[in-house]
C-alpha positions in Angstrom: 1.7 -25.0 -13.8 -0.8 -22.2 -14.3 -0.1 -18.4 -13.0 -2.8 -19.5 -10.0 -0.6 -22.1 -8.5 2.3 -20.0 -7.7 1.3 -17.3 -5.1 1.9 -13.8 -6.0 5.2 -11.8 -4.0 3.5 -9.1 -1.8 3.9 -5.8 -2.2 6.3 -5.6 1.0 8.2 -8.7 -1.1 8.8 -6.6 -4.2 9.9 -3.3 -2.2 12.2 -5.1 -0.1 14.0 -6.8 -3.3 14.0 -3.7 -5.2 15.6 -2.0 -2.1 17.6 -4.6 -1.8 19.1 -4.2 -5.5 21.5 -1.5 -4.8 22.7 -2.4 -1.5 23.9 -5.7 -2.3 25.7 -7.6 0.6 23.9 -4.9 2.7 21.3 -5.9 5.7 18.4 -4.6 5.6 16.4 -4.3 8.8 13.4 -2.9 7.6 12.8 -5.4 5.2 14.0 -8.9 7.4 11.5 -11.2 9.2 13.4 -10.5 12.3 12.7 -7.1 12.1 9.1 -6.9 12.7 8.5 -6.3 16.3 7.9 -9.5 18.4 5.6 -9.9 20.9 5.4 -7.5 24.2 7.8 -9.1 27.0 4.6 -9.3 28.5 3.6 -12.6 27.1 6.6 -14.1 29.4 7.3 -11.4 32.5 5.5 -8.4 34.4 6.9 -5.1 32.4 6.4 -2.1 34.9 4.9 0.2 32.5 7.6 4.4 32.4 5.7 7.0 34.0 2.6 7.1 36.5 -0.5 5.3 36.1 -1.9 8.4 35.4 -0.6 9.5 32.0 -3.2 6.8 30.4 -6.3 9.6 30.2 -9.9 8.6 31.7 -11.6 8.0 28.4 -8.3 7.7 26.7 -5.8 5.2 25.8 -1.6 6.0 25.6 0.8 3.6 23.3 4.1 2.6 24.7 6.7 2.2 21.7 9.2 0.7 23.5 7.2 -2.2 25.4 5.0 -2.4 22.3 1.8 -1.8 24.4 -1.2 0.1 24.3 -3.1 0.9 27.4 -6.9 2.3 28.3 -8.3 3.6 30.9 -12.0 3.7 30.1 -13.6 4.8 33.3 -11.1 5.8 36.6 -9.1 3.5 37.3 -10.1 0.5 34.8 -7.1 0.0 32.7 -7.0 -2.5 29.9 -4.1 -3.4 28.1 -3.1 -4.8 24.6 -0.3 -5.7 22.4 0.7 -2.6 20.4 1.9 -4.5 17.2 -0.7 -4.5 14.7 -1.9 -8.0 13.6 -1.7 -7.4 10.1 1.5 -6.2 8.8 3.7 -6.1 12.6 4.0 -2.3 12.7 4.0 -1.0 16.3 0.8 1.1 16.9 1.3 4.7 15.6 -1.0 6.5 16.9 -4.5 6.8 19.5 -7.4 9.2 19.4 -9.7 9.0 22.5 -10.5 4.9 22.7 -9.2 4.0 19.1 -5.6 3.2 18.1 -4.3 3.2 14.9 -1.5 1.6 12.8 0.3 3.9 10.1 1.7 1.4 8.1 -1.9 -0.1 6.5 -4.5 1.6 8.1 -5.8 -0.8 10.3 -7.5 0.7 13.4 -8.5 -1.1 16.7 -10.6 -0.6 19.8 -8.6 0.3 22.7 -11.1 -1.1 25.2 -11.8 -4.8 24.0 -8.7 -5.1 20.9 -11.3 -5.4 18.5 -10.6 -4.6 14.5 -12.4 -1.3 13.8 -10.9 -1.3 10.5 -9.6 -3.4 8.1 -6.8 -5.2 6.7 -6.0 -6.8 10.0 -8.8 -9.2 11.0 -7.2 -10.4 14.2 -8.0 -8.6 17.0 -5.1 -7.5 19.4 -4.0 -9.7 22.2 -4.9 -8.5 25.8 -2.6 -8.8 28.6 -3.5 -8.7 33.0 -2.5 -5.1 34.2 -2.9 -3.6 37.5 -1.5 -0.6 39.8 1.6 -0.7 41.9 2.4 2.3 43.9 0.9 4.1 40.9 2.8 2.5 38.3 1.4 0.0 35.7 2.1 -3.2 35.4 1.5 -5.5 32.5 1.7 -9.4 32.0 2.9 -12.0 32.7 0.7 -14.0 29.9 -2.0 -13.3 28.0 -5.9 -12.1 29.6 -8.3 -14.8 29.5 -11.6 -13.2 27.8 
């Protein structure tokens, strides 16, 4: 067996065991495969999005944590939304300037209006979901947008 035909731990592999080391018989959540953020609930059920419609800025986009979505609103009242969970490493979105949203964990950064990888390590785009207006309130999902 040559060093090529076992694969290499990840950095995130190595972390996690060295933090790991000290708190034996301690979970970790931060390190465990059920940690990373799943899906929004929008994949299986409408979520009716905190706040009014109009906290997403014309020209803008706004992440929301707890749903783990990210929602534009490109011209008045077209509103596009995505997952928020980065399709690289599963960190929620961190953070949004004007039409871009960015991850913190890697730097990957995405286009708010299509999804699309602006920059690299995550090559997936982000998975877009139906939304619409309900007495001024957004609602995202059920299921994913067909393009």
């Amino acid at each position: 067996m040559t060093e090529h035909d076992c694969p290499r731990p990840s950095r995130r592999t190595l972390l996690c065991g060295a933090a790991a080391a000290p708190l034996a018989g301690l979970a970790l959540t931060a390190c465990g495969g059920d940690s990373w953020p799943r899906s929004p609930e929008a994949e299986t059920r409408a979520v009716t999005l905190g706040g009014d419609a109009g906290e997403v800025p014309v020209g803008g986009a706004r992440i929301y944590r707890e749903d783990r979505l990210l929602v534009s609103q490109p011209k008045q009242g077209e509103f596009r939304a995505f997952s928020a969970v980065c399709t690289h490493g599963g960190c929620v979105l961190s953070s949004v300037r004007e039409l871009e949203a960015g991850c913190g964990c890697h730097g990957s950064r995405f286009d708010a209006v299509s999804g699309a990888v602006l920059e690299t390590p995550a090559t997936v785009d982000l998975p877009e979901y139906p939304v619409t207006v309900s007495k001024g309130r957004l609602v995202v999902g059920p299921g994913r947008r067909e393009g």
